[in-house]
N, C-alpha and C positions, 0 to 999 in steps of 0.2 A: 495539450498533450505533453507529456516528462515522459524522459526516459526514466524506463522503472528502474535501473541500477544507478539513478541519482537519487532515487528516493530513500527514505530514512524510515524504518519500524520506529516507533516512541515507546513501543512495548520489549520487553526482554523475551515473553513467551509470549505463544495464540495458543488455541485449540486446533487440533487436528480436523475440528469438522463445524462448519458453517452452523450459526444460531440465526440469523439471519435473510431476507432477500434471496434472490431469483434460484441461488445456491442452497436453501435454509435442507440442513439433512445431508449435503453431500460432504467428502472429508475435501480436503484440498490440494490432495495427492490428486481427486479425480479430477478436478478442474484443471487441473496441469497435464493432467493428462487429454484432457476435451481442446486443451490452448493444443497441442502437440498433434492433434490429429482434425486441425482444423479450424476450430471455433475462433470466432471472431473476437479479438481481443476488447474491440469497438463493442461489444455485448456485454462489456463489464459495467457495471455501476461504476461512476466515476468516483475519486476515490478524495476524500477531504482532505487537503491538505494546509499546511500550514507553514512559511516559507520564513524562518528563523535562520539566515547566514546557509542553511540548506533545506531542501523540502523534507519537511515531517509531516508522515503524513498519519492523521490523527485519528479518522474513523475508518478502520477496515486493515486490520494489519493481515488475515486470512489471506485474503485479494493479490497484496503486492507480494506474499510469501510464495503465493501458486506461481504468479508474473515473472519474482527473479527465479524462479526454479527453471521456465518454460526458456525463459533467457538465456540461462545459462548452459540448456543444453545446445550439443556441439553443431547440431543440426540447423540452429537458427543462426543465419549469417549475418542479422542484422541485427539494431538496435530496436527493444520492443516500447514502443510508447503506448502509453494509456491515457486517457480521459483524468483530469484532475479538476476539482474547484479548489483554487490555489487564494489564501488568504495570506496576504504577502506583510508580515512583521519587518518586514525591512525596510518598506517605502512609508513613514511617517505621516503621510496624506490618506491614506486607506486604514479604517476604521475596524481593525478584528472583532467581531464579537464577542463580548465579554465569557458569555456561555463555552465557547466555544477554545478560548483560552485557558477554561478552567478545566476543560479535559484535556488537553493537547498537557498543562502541568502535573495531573494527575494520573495522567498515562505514561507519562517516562519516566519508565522503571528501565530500559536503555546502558547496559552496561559496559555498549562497542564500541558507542558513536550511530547506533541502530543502524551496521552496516546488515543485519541479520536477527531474525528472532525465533526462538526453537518453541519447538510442540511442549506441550504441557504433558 
């Protein structure tokens, strides 16, 4: 589990509405709004990451969009963590997938430091 405000978008923009999974059709507003009124955060698909000097996380940037929104309202006192598969480029003994490297490069289009990514 990461706290989701350590995590990194690799994308600049998402879609305002799920193409995918358990969410596929809903926008992402609602889903921060279902984290707000309840839903278990543990109910998310966990979220691919990729741990480059900081976590980027590479398949689902919808997910942690909904996460630091739910986060950062005033209401939550705490730190929100999520379920991650963290593939750690830092530690030289662990083997990235090569597949899997060549999306985490071809998705950061990132023009923050992917402190944040806007709707399309």
């Amino acid at each position: 589990r990461l706290d989701v405000n350590m995590l990194r978008h690799t994308q600049a923009k998402c879609s305002h509405v799920f193409r995918h999974g358990p969410h596929k059709g809903d926008s992402v507003e609602a889903l921060t709004i279902k984290l707000k009124n309840g839903y278990p955060v543990d109910h998310i698909t966990p979220l691919v990451v990729v741990q480059w000097r900081v976590p980027w996380v590479v398949c689902g940037n919808r997910r942690p969009k909904a996460l630091k929104e739910f986060a950062a309202d005033a209401s939550v006192m705490q730190p929100v963590f999520v379920r991650c598969i963290v593939h750690n480029m830092d530690d030289n003994r662990q083997n990235v997938p090569i597949d899997l490297m060549a999306k985490f490069l071809e998705a950061a289009t990132t023009a923050n430091f992917g402190e944040s990514a806007v709707f399309l």
